[in-house]
N, C-alpha and C positions, 0 to 999 in steps of 0.2 A: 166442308167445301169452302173456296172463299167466298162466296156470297151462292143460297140457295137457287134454283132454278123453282121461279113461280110455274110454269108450265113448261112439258115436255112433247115435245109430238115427236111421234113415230112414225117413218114412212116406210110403210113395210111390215108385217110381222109377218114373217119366216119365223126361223132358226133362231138368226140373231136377230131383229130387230123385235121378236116376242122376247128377248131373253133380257133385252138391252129394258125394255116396258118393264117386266117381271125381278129385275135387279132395283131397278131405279123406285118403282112401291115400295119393297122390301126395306131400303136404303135411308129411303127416307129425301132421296133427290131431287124430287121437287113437290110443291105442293097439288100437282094436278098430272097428269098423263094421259095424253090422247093419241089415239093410232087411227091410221088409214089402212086400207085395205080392198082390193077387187076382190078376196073370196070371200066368200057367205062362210067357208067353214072357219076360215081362220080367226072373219069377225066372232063368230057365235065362240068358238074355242079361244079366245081372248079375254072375253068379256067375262065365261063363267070362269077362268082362272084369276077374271081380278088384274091381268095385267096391266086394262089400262081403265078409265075412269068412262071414257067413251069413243067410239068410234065413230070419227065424223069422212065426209067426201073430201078426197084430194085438192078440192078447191076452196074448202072452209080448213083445214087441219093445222093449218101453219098460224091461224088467227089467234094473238093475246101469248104466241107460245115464243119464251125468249131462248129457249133452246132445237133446233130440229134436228134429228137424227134420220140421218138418209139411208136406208137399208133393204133398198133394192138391186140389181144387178149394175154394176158400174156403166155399163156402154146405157143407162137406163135411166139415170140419174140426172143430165143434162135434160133430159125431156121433163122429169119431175118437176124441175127447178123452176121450168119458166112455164108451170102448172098453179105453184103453189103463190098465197099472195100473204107477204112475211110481215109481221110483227116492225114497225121503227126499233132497231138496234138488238134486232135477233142473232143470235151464233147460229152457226150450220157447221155441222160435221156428218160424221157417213162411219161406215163402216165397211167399205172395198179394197179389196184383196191388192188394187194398184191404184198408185196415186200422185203421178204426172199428170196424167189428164185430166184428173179433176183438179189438182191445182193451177191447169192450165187455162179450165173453162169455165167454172163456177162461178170464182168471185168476179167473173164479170157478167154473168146472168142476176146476179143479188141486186137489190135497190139501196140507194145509199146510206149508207148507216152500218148496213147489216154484213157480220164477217164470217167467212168459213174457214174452217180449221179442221184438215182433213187429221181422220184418227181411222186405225186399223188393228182392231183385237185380237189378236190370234190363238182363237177360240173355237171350238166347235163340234161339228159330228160330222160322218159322213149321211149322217141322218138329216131329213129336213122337214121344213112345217112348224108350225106353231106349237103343232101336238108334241114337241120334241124340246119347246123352249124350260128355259129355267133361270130360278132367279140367283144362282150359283157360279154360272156358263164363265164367268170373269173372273173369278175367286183365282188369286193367283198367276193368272196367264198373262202376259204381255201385253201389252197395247201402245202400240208406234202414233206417237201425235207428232203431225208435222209443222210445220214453221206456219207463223203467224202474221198477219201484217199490221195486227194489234197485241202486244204481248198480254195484255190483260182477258182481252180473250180467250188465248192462247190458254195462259193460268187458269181461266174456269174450266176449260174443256177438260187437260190436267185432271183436276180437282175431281170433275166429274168422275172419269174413270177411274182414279183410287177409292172413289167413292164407291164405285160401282166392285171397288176389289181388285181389280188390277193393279198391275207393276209398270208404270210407265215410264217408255222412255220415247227420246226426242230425233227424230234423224230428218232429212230434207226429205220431199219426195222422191229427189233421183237418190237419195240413198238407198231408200227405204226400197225401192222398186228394185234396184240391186241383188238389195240383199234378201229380199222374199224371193227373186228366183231361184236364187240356191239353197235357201231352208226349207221351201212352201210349193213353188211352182214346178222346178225340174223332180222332185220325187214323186208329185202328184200325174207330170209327163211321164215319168217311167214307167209307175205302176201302170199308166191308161197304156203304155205301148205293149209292156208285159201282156198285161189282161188280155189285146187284142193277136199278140201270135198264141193264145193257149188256143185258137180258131187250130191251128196246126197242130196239136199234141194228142196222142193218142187219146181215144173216146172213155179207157180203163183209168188212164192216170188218175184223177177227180175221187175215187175211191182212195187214194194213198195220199191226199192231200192233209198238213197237221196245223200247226202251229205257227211253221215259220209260213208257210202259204197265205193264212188265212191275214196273218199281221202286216203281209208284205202287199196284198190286195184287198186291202179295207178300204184304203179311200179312193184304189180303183171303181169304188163302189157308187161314189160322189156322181151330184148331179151332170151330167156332160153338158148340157146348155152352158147352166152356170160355170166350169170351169171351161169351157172353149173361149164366152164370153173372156175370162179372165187372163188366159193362157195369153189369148190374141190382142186384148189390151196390153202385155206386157211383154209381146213379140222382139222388142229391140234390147231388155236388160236381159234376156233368157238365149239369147246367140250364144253367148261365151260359155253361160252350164252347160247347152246342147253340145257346142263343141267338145267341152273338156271330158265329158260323159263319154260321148265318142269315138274322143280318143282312146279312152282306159280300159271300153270292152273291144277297139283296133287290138291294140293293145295284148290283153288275153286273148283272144283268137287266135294271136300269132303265135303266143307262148304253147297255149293246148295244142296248135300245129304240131310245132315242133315238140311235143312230147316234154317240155321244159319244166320239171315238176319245183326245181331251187330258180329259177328265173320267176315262175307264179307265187311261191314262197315268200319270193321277197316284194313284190309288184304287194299283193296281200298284206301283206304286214305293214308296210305304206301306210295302202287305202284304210287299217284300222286306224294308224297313228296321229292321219288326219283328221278323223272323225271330231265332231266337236262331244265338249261333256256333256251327256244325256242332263238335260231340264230336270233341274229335283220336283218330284213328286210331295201337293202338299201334305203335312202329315195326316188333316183328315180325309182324303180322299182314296177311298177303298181303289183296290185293283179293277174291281166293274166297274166301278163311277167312273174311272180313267177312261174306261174304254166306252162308255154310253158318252161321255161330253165329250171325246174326242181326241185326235192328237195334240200336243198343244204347239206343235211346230208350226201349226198352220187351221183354220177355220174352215170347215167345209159345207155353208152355209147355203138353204135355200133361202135365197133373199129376195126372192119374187114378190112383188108388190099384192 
């Protein structure tokens, strides 16, 4: 790293923000780690995994810590902030699925000195809770750090998450919020609209369900708080997916009308062409591990404080 992080607070341990604790031990990233939390069970299941050093009240957590990691619900995070009482020349970062609004709102709830640098790991399970965290969760997966109003900042946070194992790369927030509608947000909207016409499908089908079902309604499976939270945070970059989505099942509707088996044919072979290249898989990560930590196109975190 460029320079160690003497303490780390975590606000939140979920999914991610026990995994982001459980990495950062492991890693060797700072010499202290402290987490916050409302449940009794996530504290108690923190503590025995070692994830953090202690867990203190949301109103002492941010104290002596020159790093804080925000990893509760985004629409949940502006309440945090002007909870917490920070460190002279603390960094702040998060880990939320959208990141307009937090760079819209943050750095002016901070006290002067102190800089945030939103970052968004895309990481995860459709699993959640602490009981599900790992010090692994980052190994390989992407992580979006946005622009900075201090580059040096900027650079530690960086630092942090290659530290942490991750591949980091740099986009605006209105990029970034772009571009997770169509890798992250609109497949996770499918899946939930899927899931909810199986209410209409006969009550037999469910026995002849395989493979392609089970992969294609996994993260149907995801917290609905937290992705409504998410979806409706990022309501204004997700028009255009919605639409073009849309359009493409308009679209086949009218071809199966008309009985148009070389008009679907080729509509299909498109829709592969487009496809981007499947995310290489790292070499040590078995087929289960893949699917116990998650898709990596997107985190599907309980980030509940």
């Amino acid at each position: 790293m460029t320079a160690p992080f003497d303490r780390i607070a975590v606000v939140g341990l979920g999914l991610l923000g026990g995994s982001v604790a459980l990495a950062a031990r492991a890693r060797g990233a700072a010499r202290e780690v402290v987490g916050a939390t409302r449940s009794s069970e996530a504290r108690a299941q923190a503590l025995d995994a070692g994830a953090v050093d202690r867990v203190l009240p949301l109103a002492e957590v941010a104290h002596g810590a020159d790093l804080v990691v925000l990893a509760t619900p985004v629409g949940a995070m502006a309440a945090m902030v002007r909870q917490l009482r920070f460190a002279a020349g603390a960094i702040v970062t998060d880990v939320g699925s959208v990141k307009s609004p937090l760079v819209d709102t943050l750095p002016g709830l901070l006290p002067p000195g102190c800089v945030y640098v939103g970052s968004h790991p895309m990481a995860g399970s459709h699993e959640r809770g602490m009981s599900h965290a790992r010090a692994d969760l980052f190994e390989s997966a992407v992580c979006i750090v946005t622009e900075a109003s201090d580059p040096a900042a900027g650079a530690r946070v960086v630092a942090f998450w290659e530290a942490l194992g991750a591949r980091v790369v740099r986009r605006t927030a209105a990029q970034h919020d772009a571009e997770v509608a169509w890798v992250s947000h609109l497949p996770h909207l499918l899946a939930f609209a899927f899931a909810g016409s199986l209410a209409q499908a006969p009550g037999a089908a469910a026995e002849l369900a395989g493979a392609g079902f089970r992969d294609f309604t996994r993260i149907a499976r995801s917290d609905a708080e937290l992705w409504a939270d998410i979806l409706t945070a990022n309501r204004k970059a997700l028009a255009a997916p919605i639409g073009a989505a849309g359009s493409q099942l308009e679209a086949i509707a009218r071809l199966l009308e008309a009985g148009d088996a070389e008009g679907l044919d080729r509509l299909l072979s498109a829709a592969r062409a487009a496809l981007f290249p499947a995310p290489p898989r790292p070499d040590n990560v078995s087929t289960e591990a893949t699917r116990t930590r998650g898709d990596r196109s997107k985190g599907d975190p309980d980030q509940g404080l």
